[in-house]
Every structure is written in C-alpha cells, then in structure tokens.
VMD Tcl script that draws the C-alpha trace (Angstrom):
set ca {
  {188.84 -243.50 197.38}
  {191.82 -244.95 194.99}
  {194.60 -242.47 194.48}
  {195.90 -242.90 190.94}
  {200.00 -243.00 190.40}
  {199.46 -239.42 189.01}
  {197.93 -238.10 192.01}
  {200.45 -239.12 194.43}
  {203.27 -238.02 192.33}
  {201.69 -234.62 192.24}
  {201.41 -234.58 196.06}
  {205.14 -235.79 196.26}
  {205.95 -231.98 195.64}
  {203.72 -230.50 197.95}
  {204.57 -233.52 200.53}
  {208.35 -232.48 199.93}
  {208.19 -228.38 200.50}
  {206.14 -229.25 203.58}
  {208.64 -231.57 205.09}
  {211.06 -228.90 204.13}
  {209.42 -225.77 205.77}
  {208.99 -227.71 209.16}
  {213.06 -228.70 208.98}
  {213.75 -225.46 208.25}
  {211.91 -223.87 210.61}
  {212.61 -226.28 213.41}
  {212.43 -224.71 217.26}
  {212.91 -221.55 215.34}
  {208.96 -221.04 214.75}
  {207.91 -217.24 214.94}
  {204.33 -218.66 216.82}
  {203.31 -216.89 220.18}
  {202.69 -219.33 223.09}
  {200.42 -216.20 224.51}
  {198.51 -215.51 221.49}
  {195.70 -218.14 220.33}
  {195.17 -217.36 217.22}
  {198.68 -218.13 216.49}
  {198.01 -221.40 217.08}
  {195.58 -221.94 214.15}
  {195.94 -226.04 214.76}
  {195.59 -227.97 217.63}
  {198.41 -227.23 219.69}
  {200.08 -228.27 221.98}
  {199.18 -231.44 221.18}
  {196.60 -234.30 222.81}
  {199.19 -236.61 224.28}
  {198.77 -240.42 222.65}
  {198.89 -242.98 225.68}
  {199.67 -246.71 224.94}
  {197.04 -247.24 227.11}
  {194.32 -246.18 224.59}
  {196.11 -248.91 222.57}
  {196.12 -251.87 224.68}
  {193.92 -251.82 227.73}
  {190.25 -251.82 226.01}
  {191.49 -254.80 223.58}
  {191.54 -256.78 227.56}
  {195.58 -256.91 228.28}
  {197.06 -255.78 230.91}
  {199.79 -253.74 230.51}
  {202.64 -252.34 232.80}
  {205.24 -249.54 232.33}
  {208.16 -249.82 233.57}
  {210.97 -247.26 232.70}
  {214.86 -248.39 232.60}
  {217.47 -245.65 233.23}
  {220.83 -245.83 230.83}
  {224.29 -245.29 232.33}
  {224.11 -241.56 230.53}
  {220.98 -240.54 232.10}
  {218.48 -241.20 229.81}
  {214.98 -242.62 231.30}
  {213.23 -245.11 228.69}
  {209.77 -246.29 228.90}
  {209.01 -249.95 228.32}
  {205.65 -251.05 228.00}
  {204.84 -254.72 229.26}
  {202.21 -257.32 228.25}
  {203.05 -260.42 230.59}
  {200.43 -262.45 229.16}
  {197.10 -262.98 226.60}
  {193.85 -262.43 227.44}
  {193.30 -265.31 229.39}
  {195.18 -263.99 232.29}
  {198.34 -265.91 234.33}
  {198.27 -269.66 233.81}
  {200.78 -272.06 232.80}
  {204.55 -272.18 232.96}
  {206.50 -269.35 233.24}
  {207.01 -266.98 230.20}
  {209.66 -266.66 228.38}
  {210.63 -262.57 227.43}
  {210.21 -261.16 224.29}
  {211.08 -257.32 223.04}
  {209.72 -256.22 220.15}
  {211.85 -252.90 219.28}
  {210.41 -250.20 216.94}
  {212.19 -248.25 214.03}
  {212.96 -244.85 213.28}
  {210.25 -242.09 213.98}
  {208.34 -244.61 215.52}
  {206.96 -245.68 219.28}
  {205.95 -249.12 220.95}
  {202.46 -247.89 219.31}
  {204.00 -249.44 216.19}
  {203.25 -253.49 217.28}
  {199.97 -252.78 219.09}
  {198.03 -250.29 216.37}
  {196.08 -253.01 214.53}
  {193.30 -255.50 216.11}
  {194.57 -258.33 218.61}
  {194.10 -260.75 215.93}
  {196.69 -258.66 213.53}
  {199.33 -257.00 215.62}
  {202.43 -259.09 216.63}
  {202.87 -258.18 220.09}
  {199.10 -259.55 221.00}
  {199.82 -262.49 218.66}
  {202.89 -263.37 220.74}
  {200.83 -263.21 224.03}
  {198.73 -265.22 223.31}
  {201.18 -267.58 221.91}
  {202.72 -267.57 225.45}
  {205.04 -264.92 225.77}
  {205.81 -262.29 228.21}
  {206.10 -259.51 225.64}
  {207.87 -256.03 226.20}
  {207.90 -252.70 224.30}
  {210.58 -250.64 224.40}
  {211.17 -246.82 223.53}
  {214.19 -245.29 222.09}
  {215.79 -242.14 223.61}
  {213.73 -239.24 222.30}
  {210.76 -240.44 221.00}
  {207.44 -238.86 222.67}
  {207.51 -242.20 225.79}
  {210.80 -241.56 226.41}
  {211.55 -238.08 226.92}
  {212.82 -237.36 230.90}
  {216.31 -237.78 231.68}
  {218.36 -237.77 235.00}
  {219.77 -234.03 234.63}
  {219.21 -232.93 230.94}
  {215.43 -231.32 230.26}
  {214.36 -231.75 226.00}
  {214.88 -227.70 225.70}
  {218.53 -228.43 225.73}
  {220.75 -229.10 223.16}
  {222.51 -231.63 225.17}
  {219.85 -233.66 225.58}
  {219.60 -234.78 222.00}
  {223.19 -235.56 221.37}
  {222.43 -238.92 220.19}
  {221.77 -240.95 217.21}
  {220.99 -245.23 216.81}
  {224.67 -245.65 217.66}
  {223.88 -244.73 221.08}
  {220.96 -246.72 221.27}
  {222.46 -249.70 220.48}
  {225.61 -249.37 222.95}
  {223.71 -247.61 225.35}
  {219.97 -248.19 225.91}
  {219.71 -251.77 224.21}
  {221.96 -253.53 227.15}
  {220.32 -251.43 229.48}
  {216.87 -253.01 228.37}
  {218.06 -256.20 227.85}
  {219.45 -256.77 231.27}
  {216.46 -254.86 232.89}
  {214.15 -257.52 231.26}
  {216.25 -259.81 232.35}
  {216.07 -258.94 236.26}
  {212.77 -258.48 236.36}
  {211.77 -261.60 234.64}
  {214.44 -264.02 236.18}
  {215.18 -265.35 232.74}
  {218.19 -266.51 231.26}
  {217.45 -265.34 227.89}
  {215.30 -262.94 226.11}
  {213.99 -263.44 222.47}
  {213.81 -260.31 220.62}
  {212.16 -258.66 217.28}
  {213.28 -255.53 215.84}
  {211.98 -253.79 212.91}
  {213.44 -251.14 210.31}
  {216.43 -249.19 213.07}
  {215.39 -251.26 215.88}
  {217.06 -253.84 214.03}
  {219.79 -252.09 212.93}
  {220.28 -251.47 216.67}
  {220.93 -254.86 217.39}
  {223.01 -255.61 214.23}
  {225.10 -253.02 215.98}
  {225.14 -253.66 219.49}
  {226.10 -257.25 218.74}
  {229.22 -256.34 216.71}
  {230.70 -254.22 219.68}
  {229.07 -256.15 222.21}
  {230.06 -260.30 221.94}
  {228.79 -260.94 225.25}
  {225.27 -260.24 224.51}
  {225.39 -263.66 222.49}
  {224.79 -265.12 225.86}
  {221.50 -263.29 226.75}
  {219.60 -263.04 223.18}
  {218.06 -266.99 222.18}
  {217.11 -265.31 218.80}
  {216.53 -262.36 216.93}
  {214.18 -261.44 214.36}
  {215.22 -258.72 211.79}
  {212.25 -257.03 209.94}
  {212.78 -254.19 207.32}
  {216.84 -254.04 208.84}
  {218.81 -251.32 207.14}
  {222.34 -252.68 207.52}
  {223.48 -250.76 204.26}
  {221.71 -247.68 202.51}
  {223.96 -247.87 198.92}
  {220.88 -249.02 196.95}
  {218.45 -246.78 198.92}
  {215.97 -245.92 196.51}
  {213.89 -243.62 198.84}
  {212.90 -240.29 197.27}
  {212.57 -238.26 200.60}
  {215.92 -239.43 201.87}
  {217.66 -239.43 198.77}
  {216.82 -235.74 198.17}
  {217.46 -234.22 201.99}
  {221.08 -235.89 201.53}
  {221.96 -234.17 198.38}
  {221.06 -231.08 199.64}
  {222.89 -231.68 202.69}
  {219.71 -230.51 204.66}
  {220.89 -232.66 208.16}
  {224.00 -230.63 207.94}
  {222.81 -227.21 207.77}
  {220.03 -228.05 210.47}
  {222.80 -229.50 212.66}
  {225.95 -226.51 212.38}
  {222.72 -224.12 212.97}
  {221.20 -224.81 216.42}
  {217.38 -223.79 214.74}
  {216.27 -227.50 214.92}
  {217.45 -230.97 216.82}
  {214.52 -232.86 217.70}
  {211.80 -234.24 215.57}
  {208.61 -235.42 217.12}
  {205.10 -234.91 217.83}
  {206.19 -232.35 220.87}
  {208.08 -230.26 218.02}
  {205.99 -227.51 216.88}
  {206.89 -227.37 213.32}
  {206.53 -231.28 213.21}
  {203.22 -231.52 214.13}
  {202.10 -228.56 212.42}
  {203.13 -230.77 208.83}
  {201.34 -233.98 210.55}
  {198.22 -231.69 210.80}
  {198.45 -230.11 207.42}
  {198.96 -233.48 206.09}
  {196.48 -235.45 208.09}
  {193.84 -233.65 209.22}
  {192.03 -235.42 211.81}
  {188.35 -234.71 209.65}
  {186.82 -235.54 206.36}
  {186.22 -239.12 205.10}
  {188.73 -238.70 202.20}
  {191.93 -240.71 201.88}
  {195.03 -238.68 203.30}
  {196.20 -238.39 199.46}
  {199.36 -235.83 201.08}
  {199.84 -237.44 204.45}
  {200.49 -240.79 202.82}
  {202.61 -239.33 199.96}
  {204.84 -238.79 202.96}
  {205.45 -241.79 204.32}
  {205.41 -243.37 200.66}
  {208.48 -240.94 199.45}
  {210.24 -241.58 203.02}
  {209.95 -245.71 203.45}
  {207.10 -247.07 201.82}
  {203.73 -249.02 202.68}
  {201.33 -250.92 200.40}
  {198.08 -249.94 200.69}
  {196.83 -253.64 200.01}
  {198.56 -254.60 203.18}
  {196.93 -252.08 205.11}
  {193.12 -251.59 206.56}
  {193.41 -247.56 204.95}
  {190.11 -246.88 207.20}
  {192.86 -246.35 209.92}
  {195.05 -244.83 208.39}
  {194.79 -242.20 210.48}
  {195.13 -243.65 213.81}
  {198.29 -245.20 212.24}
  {199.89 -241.56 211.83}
  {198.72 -240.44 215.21}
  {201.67 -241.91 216.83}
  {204.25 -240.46 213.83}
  {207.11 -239.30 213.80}
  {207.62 -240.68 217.19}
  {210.41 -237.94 217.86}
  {214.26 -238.69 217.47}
  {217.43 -235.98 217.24}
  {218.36 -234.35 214.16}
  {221.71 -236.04 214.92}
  {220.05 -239.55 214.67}
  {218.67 -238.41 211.10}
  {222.10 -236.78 210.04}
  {223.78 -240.13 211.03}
  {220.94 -242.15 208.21}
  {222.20 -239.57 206.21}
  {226.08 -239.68 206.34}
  {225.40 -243.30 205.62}
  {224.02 -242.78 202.68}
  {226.11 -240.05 201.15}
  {229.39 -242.25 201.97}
  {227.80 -245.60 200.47}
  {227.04 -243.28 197.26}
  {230.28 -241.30 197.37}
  {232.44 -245.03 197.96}
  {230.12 -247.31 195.88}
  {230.43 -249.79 198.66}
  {228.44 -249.97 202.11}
  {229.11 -247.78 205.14}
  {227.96 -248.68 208.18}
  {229.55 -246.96 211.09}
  {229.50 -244.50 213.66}
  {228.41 -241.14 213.22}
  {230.84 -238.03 212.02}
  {230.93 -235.48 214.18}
  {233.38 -233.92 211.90}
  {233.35 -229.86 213.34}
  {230.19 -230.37 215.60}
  {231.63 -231.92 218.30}
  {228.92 -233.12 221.05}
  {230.02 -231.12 223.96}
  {232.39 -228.73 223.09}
  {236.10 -229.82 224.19}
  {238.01 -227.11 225.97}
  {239.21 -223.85 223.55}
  {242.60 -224.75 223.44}
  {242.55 -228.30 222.10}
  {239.73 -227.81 219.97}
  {240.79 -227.32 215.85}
  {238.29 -227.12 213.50}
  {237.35 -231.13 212.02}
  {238.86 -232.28 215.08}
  {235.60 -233.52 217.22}
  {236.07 -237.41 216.46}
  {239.37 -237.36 217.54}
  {237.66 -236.28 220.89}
  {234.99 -238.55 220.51}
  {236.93 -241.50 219.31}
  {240.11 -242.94 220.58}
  {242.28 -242.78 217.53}
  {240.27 -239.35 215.99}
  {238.98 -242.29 213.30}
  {234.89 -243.15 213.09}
  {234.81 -246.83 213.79}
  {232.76 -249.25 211.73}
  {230.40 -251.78 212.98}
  {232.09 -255.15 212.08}
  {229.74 -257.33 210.84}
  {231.53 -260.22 211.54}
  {231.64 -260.50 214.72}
  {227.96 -260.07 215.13}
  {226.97 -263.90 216.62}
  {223.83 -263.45 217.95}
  {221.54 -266.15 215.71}
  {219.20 -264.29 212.93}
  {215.65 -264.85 210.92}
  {215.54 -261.55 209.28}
  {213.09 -260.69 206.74}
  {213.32 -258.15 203.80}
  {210.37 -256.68 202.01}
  {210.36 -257.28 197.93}
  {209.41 -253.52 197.72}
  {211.08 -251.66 200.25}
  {212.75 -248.35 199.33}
  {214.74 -247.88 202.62}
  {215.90 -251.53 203.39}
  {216.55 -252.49 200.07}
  {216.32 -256.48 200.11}
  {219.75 -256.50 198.18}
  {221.62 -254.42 200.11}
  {220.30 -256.87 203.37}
  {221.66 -259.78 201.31}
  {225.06 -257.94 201.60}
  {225.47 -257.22 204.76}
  {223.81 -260.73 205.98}
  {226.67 -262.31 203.72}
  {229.56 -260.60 205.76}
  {228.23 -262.47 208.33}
  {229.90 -265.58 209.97}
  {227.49 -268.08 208.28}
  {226.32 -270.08 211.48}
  {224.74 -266.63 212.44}
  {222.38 -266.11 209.63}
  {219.61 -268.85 209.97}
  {217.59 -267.88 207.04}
  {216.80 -265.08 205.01}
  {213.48 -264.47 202.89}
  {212.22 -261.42 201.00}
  {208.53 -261.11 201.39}
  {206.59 -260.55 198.08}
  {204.39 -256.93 198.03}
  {206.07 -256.09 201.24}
  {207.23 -252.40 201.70}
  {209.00 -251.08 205.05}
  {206.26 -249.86 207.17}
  {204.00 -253.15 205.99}
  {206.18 -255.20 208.80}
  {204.28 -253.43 211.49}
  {201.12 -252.27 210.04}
  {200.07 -255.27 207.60}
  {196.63 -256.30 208.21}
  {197.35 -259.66 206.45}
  {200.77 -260.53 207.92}
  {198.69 -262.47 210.79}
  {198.61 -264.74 207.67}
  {201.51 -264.80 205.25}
  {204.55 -263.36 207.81}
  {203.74 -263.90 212.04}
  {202.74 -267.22 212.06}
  {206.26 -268.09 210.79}
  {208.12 -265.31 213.19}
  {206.67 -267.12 215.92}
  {207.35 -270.88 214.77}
  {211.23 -269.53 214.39}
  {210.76 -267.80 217.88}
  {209.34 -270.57 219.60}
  {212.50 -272.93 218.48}
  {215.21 -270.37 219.25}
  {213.52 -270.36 223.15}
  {213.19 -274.23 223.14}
  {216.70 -274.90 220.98}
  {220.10 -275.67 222.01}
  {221.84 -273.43 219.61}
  {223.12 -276.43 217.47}
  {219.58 -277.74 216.58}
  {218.65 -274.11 215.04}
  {221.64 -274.03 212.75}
  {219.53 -274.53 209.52}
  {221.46 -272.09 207.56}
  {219.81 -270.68 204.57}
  {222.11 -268.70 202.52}
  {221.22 -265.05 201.53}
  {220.00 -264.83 197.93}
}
mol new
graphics top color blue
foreach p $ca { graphics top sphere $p radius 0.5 }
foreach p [lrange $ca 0 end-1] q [lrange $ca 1 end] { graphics top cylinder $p $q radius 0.2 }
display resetview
C-alpha cells in the first residue's frame, strides 16, 4: 500500500502525542501487574533472541559477554565464520557496533545475501556484535539490578570510554589478534569518534574504521522528533523527575507505543509506526523490503537511559543556542549522578564533582588518529552529511581516508537497505580488506571532505 506525503504528515501528530504519553508516563504507569485486563497488549513482552536471527540462516553463532571496569555486563554476539564452516587462514576480527535505540539485531535483520555482518563472513572475517549498556542484550550488571536508578547513569560518553576498550581488548584476547577492524553505524560511530579523541592508544589496536550515518555534530539536525522534544526541554523534565530513565522494549510505556504503532496483525503498511522512525532519523522506503517491516521494529527501541537521550539533546540545544558544533560530555548541571555528600553539594555544582575542573570537557577532534572511511547518507535528518563534513575537516587530514555521501540514503538505510549488498558493502569491504592487509602508509589515499 503507498502512503501519500499527506498521510504521513497527518500521522506525524498522532506519532508525536504517542511518543509523548509513553515519556511522560515512563515507570510511572498506573497498570496492575495482578490484574489482566490491565494489560490490554501483550505484556510483558516475548523476548527477541539473536538466535532467531542467525542460526536458521546456517551460522553459528556464540555469545560471549564482556564485563566493564564499572560493572556493567555486555553481550557480544559472535559469527567466526560463513557458512562453509572453519577453513583457511586465520580470521581477522571485525565489530560491527549498532546506533542508538538499536541491538546487534540491527546487521543481521535482512537475508544473508543483504545484511553486512553475513556479507563479511563470508568474505572471511571473524565478525562480532556488540551491545551497548542498556539495551534489551545487555541488561545484568555486577551489583546494580535495571529497577535502580543507578543503574542507568550513563549516556554514549560512557560507552565510548568505558565499554568500547573493554570490547576491543576482549576481542582481542580471545582472538589472538593484533588488530581488530571495526564498523559503527549512527552512535556506534560516534562512540568511536569519541573514544579515539580521549583514548590515543587505541590507534594501535583498530586497522580501520568504518563510519556509517556518524553524528559528530547535530547543528544542522533537521529531525522533526528530536528537534521538537529539545525545545520543549522534555529530557530535562523526565530526568529532574525520577518518573522515567530507561527506554526499551522491557519499559512498559515503550512497548505499549511500539504496539499501538505496530501491531503485530493486518496486512496494511504500519502508516503510524513508520511515521515514527521517519520524524526521529529517517529510512527510504525504496531501500527497504517494507514486507518486513515489521520484523525490523521488533527489535526497536533497543533500550538506552533517559540520560543517554538528554545528552543527544544538550547537543543539540548548545549547537543551536552557539551556532557552532558541540560535541562533548554530558551536563549534569543540578542532577548530579550519585549524589555527593550534603555539605559540598550547591545547587549547578554536579560537574564540578564529575569533572576535574567543574568544566564539561569536549571531545577533541583532533587528536582522533584512528584511520576513517565514513559514509554519510544524502538524506539523512539526524547525521546531516554537512555537518559530517565539519567535523571530518577538524580532523588531522592523514586520518580521514575518504568521505562519500550516498545518494537516496537516509539514517536507518545503512543497516536495513535491501540494495546496499549492491551500491554501499561491496565497497565497505574492499576498504576493510586493505586496512587488515595495509601498512598504514599504503592506505593514506586521502580524499578531502566535500
């Protein structure tokens, strides 16, 4: 069924005051775990398993989990080779890291012949899956349990000083490699934008890395969803309240909107569930096989904290508010993580706790020196292809090996594209395959940023 411009503005509205109602309801939701008929959806929910995603396509796959030095238990998903089984020389290690809201389900959701993380088995590599702190794989911890606050006191920042290393070096061990390769979409390359600029030494353990969708800068965000929760400062109130700080498919509220949405019957297109996703990041609908649409949304929002979303946010007020790009750590301004004792504690006076000097540090682009494809789509509303440029030119210029923005690309099209196994992977791998087989000097091929 087509879905004319008209209709999906229309459903913009109604996409909006759901999104709204579940963020404002948050863990606050007047619903009776004893009474079942105040559970008029399907709660709790039917757990998704990566497993149902990779083992009846013929891989194998292993799960491993990696504990951070806070605590937090990840889950990484392995595929150490194609479908042909172990043969040849040894593997190099590849992690493909997913974005914001989103799972390891991201790179395996499409047939083997379309998603990248088959596509690199079979083009010989060992490939792992990762999955941030707080998204449904990774929810256990060493102490904390997800019905505490403390828990989800966390936002990409943390990810990228905390659980990328972790992974990194874990892959490392266990594959007896000198080197891992890595692709990260959307946040999961932001991630390692960040990680590199406070971390030099991981230079020596990454041969290459692949940006796709990165949001290094959100000043020419043009995203209607994000755009109108940070001028109503909705993060903010959510945050100083205590009513809401996860968002995933284990949050009530959340997957009562995926339901409404997206329900799991009918044969029409999800006209209100994609509306959604179109007024949050974007996808073409050309790129995509819309027949699965729905197993696509199964695995979203993947879960994150409130704080993660509130840092997005902060980004983009202070990029609007300084008409310049702002990318830093977050503000924890008068919501300070874990409240400092009662006598030193002033009101706006958590980053001085949090940070050495009481000032939010930035993320220096550059000193970020790990070697870079990235990619930028032509259409995407959250990592806008000229704010990319910008960043990539702050950049020392030996560390940007070529940047392209992909025609009729929009930011979820990176992952889900049925047609990138023509016009997009077949090139991510070349560029892969010579930053594994390169000395460093043969890749410099620098192609400026447009």
């Amino acid at each position: 069924m087509h879905v004319t411009n008209m209709n999906r503005r229309g459903s913009c509205f109604c996409s909006l005051t759901l999104i709204l109602a579940a963020s404002l309801g948050g863990e606050a939701a007047r619903l009776d775990p004893g009474r079942a008929d105040s559970f008029p959806l399907d709660w709790p929910p039917q757990p998704v398993k990566m497993d149902d995603l990779v083992v009846p396509k013929a891989y194998l796959l292993e799960k491993h989990f990696v504990t951070t030095s806070d605590g937090y238990i990840l889950s990484l998903y392995r595929i150490p080779f194609g479908r042909a089984g172990r043969g040849g020389p040894p593997r190099a290690p590849l992690i493909l890291q997913h974005g914001i809201f989103d799972t390891s389900a991201a790179w395996v959701l499409n047939d083997p012949d379309q998603s990248l993380a088959f596509l690199a088995a079979e083009a010989g590599w060992d490939v792992w899956l990762p999955n941030s702190r707080g998204n449904d794989f990774s929810l256990e911890h060493t102490t904390l349990d997800i019905s505490q606050r403390e828990y989800w006191n966390f936002t990409f920042g943390t990810m990228a000083e905390e659980d990328l290393p972790a992974i990194m070096e874990y892959v490392l061990e266990k594959t007896r490699h000198p080197k891992v390769a890595y692709v990260g979409h959307s946040q999961g390359a932001t991630q390692l934008v960040a990680a590199s600029s406070r971390h030099p030494e991981l230079a020596e353990k990454v041969s290459l890395a692949v940006l796709l969708a990165p949001v290094l800068s959100m000043q020419r965000v043009d995203s209607l969803l994000w755009n109108f929760l940070a001028k109503l400062n909705v993060d903010r109130l959510l945050a100083l309240s205590g009513l809401a700080f996860r968002i995933g498919q284990s949050n009530l509220l959340s997957r009562t909107v995926i339901q409404l949405a997206c329900p799991s019957g009918g044969g029409l297109e999800p006209i209100l569930c994609s509306s959604i996703l179109t007024l949050a990041c974007g996808f073409n609908e050309n790129q995509l096989n819309m027949t699965r649409f729905k197993d696509y949304v199964k695995y979203l929002p993947g879960g994150t904290s409130i704080y993660n979303a509130q840092h997005w946010l902060q980004l983009l007020r202070g990029a609007r508010r300084l008409g310049r790009p702002v990318f830093q750590s977050y503000s924890w301004g008068d919501d300070c993580p874990r409240r400092p004792p009662f006598f030193w504690w002033e009101p706006g006076t958590c980053n001085a706790w949090a940070y050495r000097d009481g000032v939010v540090p930035s993320y220096d682009l550059s000193k970020v020196n790990i070697p870079l494809v990235v990619y930028a789509g032509e259409g995407d509303k959250l990592g806008v292809a000229q704010d990319t440029a910008d960043a990539l030119a702050a950049m020392p210029s030996q560390t940007v090996l070529n940047f392209t923005t992909v025609h009729d690309y929009e930011h979820l099209d990176f992952t889900w594209s049925v047609v990138a196994k023509y016009d997009l992977y077949p090139e991510i791998l070349e560029w892969l395959k010579k930053g594994s087989s390169s000395a460093p000097d043969a890749l410099m091929h620098v192609v400026a940023p447009d």
